[in-house]
N, C-alpha and C positions, 0 to 999 in steps of 0.2 A: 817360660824363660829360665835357664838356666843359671845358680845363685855361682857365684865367684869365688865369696868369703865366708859365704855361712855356708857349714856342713850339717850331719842330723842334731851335731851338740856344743853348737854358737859357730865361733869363729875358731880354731885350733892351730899349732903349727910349732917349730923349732925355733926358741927366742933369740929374738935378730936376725932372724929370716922373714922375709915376706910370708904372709902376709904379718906376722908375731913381732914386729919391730913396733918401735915408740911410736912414731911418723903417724903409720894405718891407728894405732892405737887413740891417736889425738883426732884424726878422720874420722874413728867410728863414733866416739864422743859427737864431736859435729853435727855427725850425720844422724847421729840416734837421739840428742837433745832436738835437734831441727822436727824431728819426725813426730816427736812428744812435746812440742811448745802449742800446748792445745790452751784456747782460753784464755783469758786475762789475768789469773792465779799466777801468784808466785811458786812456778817450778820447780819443783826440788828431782833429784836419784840419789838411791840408796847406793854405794858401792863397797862391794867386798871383798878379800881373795884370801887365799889360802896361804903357803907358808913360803911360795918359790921366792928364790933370789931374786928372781928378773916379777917378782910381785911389787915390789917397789919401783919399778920403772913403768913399768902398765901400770899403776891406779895413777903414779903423776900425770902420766902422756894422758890419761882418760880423764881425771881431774880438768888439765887446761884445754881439754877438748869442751866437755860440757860449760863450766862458765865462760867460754869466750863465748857463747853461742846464748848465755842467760839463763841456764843452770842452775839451781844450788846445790850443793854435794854435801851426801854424808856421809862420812867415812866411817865402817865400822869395825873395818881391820881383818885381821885373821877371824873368818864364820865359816859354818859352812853353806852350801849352797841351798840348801832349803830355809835358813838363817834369813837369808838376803832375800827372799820372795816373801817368807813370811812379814818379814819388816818391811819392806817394800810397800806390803798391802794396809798395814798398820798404822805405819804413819800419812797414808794418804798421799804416797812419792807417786811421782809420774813415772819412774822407771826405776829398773832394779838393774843392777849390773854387778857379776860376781867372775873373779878375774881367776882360772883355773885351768889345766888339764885334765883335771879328775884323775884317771888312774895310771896315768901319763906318767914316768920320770918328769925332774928335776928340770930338766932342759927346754920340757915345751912351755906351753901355756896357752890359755883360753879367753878367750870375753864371752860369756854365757848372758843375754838379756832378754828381763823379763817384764813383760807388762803392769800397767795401775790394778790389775787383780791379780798381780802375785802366780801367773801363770807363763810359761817362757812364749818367745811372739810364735806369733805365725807367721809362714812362706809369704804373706800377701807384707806383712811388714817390716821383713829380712830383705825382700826384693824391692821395695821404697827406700830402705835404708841403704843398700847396695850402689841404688840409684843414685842420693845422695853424694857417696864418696866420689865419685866423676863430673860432681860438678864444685862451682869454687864457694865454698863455707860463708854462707849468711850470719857476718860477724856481730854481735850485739851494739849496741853504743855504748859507749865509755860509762856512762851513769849506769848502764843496766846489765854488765858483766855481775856472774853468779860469784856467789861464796862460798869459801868451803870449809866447813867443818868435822871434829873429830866427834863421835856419838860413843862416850865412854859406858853406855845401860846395856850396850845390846847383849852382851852375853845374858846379862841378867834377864831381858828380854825374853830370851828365846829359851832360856832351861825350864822358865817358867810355862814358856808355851808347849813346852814336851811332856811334862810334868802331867799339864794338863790334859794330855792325851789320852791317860788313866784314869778311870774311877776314883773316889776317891777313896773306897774302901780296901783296894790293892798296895800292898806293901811289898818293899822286897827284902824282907828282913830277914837274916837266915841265909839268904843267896851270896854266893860267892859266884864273883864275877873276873873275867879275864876280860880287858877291854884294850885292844892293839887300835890306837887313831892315826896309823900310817903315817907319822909323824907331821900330817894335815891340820886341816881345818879345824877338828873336834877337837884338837888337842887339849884344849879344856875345857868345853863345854860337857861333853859328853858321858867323861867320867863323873862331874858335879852332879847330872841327873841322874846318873844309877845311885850314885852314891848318898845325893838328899830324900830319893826315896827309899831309905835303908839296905841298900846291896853292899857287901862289902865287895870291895874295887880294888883288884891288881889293874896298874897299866902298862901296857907296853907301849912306845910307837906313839912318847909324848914329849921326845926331847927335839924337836924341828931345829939344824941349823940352816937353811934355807936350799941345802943340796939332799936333804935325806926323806925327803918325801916319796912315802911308797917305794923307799928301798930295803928290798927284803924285809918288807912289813905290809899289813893293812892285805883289804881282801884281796887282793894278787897275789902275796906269799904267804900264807899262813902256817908255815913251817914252825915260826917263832911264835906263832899263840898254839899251835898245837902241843908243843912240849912244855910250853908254860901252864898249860889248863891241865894237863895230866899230873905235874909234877906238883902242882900249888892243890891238888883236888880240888879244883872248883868244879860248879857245877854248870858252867856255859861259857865260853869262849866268842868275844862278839868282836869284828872284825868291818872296819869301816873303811872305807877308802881317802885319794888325800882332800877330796871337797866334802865327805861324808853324804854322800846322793846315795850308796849303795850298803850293802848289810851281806856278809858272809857269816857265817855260824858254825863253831864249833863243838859239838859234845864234850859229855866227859869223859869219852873215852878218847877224845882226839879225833873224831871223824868230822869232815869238813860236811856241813850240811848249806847248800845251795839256794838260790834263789826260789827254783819251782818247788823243793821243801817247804821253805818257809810261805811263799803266797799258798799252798795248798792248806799248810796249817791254820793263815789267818782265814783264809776263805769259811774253812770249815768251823773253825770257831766262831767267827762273826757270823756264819748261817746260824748256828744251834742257836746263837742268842739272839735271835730276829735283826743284829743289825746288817748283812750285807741285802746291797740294792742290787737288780739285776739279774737274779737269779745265775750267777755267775761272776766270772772275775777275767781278768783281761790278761793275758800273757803274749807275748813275739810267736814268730815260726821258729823259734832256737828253744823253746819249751820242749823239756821231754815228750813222749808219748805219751811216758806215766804216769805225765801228770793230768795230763785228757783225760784217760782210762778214770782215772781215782774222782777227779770231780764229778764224769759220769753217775760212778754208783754211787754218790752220796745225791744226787738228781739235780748237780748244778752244771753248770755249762763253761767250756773255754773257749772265748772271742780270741782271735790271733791277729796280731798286727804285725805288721812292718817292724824292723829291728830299731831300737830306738824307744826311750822314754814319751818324747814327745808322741809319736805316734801311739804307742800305748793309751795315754793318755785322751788322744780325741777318740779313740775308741771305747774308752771309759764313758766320755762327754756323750758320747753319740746313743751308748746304751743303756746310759744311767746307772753304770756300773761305779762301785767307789774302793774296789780293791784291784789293782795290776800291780803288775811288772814285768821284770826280765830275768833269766835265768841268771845274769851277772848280780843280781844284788839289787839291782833296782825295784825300790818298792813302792807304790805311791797308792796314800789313802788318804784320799780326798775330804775322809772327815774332818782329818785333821791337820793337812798338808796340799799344797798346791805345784807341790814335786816329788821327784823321789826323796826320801828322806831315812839317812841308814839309822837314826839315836830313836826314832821314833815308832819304825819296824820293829827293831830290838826290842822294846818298852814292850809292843805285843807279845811276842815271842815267853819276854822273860814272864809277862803277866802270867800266860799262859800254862807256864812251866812251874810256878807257885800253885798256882789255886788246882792242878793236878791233880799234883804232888808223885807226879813220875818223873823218872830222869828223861834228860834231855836225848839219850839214846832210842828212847822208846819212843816219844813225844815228837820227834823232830823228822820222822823215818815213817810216812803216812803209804809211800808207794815204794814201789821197786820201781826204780829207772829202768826204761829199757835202754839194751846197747848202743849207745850216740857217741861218737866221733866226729871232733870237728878240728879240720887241721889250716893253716895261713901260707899262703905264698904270694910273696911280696915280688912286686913289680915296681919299672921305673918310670914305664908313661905307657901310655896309648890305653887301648880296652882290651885286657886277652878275654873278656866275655863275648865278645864281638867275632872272635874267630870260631871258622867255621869247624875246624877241627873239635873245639871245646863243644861248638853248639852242640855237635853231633856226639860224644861224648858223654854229656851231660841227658839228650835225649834216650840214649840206650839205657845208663842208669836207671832213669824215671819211670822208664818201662820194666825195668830187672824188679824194680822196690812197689810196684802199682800192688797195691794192697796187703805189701806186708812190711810197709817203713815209707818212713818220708825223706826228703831231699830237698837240703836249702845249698844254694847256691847264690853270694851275695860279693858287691864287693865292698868295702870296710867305708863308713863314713868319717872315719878319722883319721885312718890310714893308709898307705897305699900296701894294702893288703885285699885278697880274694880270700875269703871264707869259704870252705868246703867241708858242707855236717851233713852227716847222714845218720839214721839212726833207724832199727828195726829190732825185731827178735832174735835173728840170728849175726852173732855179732860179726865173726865170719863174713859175712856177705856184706856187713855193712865196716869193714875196715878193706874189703878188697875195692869195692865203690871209690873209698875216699879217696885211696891211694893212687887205684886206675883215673880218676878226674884231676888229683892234682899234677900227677907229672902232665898230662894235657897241658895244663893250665900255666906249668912252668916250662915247657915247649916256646909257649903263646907269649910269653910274659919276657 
């Protein structure tokens, strides 16, 4: 069965449009309190969001959705999205719900929910809750409508639990730090943990007035941490997104160091110290090549999934793996985290970058990318992957690149965008590829 309102990362869309209106917003509540009124327990959801305007109008519509339905809500405000799983799991809540776009402008918004273990649902309980919305809302009786409260600890909560994510013999004293929070979620969180663990903290991309989230900041434009980190001499530039789920990095020479960077790095440090499970680490089909190559010869392996955190994830689950992500910043270590989580990755990274004692140019630079090109063309409905022109297009590629590069062809789960990435040795061959399938594809489109 095909989902309606949930895509790879919750529900998304442009606010006060369908599906991102109040209205659905009070429905999903309904529908997602209905689906979690397990038991005779007094039910509680976590709920969170990040800094958008229209974040005050989704947690109210979400708010009177859950307690008409016998609910209780706690509000925790501005968190980020690994904040609200973690607590989620914490306080023993039936559901987690964190209200975002992630790296979305200002204008969209999200409802991301996640399960009593602090883990986002599954297809099987996206497509119950779906169900749900089409039929008419099981209202509580008048004595048994939820309450709702504000939860003033959580940040405290949660810095504590990042904190903890290190040793406790690790310090960041000495470190100069650039920290851009996309004028999101972490906006205070995240500086307080570099900073309680002795880092000294420049920030950018911490004045949210509910329009400037992820504009020209956070890890989508790091233009403004890259001249901040060279000009301040610090020695790492760390770049989060506006729900903080993802981690961009940059050196101190200003070079932007990516996702398959950094999972190669943690990989490889957690193998040396006995702690990675799996013999291996988990990354998308949008992962370098180089990054395959590089875990090869250190004799670990790279599982590849589907684009998407979640999916990462059950492939994690599946293989007993406790380190993935995605080339966009998503990072998820399940030692310590039940999602991606950008304050947390970081915390690796910088640990890493101390007890060294090399710069973060040398440290952070494990492979040579090979040549990848990935370009978007945005369509207005129907499927141009469907047309036959594309099909056949996309088949001659596949055969051009059979053993010297790979070929993803995707189309966007958040937006109506067709991805087109190719990547091999010669780069050449892999930007005439992209080019020769995207005009196909904007023919089709």
């Amino acid at each position: 069965m095909t989902k309606k309102f949930f895509g790879t990362d919750g529900i998304r869309g442009l606010t006060n449009q369908h599906p991102m209106t109040a209205e659905i917003a009070m429905k999903v509540g309904q529908a997602a309190g209905r689906h979690f009124l397990r038991g005779d327990h007094r039910h509680r959801v976590v709920v969170g969001k990040d800094t958008r305007l229209s974040g005050y109008m989704m947690e109210n519509a979400l708010v009177a959705g859950f307690t008409s339905v016998g609910m209780d809500v706690v509000q925790v405000g501005p968190m980020p999205t690994p904040a609200v799983a973690m607590l989620t799991r914490s306080m023993r809540a039936d559901l987690g719900v964190m209200i975002s776009a992630s790296h979305n402008p200002y204008h969209d918004n999200g409802i991301k929910l996640f399960g009593p273990d602090g883990f986002k649902l599954s297809d099987e309980d996206e497509l119950k809750i779906e169900s749900y919305l089409d039929e008419p809302s099981k209202l509580a009786a008048a004595s048994d409508i939820g309450r709702a409260r504000r939860f003033e600890d959580a940040r405290g909560r949660y810095i504590h639990a990042v904190k903890m994510s290190l040793p406790d013999h690790i310090r960041l004293d000495g470190l100069k730090v650039v920290v851009d929070c996309a004028n999101g979620a972490a906006y205070q969180v995240a500086p307080s943990a570099f900073w309680e663990l002795g880092a000294e903290v420049i920030t950018i991309g911490v004045d949210p007035n509910g329009k400037n989230i992820n504009d020209k900041c956070g890890s989508t434009d790091v233009a403004a941490l890259q001249e901040s980190v060279v000009a301040s001499g610090a020695h790492i530039g760390i770049a989060l997104d506006g729900d903080a789920d993802r981690l961009i990095v940059v050196d101190e020479k200003g070079k932007i160091v990516d996702g398959d960077q950094l999972m190669a790095l943690i990989g490889w440090s957690w193998s040396r110290n006995g702690l990675l499970t799996g013999d291996g680490i988990v990354a998308t089909v949008m992962s370098n090549l180089g990054l395959e190559r590089f875990l090869n010869s250190q004799k670990l392996d790279l599982v590849r999934s589907k684009v998407g955190d979640r999916y990462v994830l059950e492939e994690m689950k599946k293989g007993g793996f406790n380190v993935g992500g995605e080339q966009s910043g998503h990072m998820i270590l399940l030692d310590h985290a039940t999602t991606g989580d950008g304050t947390i990755a970081a915390l690796q990274v910088m640990a890493e970058l101390v007890e060294s004692g090399k710069p973060a140019s040398e440290l952070l630079h494990l492979f040579d990318p090979v040549p990848q090109l990935l370009k978007n063309v945005r369509y207005s409905g129907g499927d141009p992957l469907a047309d036959e022109k594309v099909i056949s297009v996309i088949a001659e590629a596949e055969k051009e690149l059979d053993g010297v590069g790979r070929l993803v062809i995707r189309a966007s789960g958040t937006e109506p965008l067709i991805r087109v990435m190719a990547e091999g040795d010669n780069s050449d061959q892999v930007n005439t590829v992209v080019d020769r399938i995207c005009s196909v594809v904007e023919e089709a489109a």
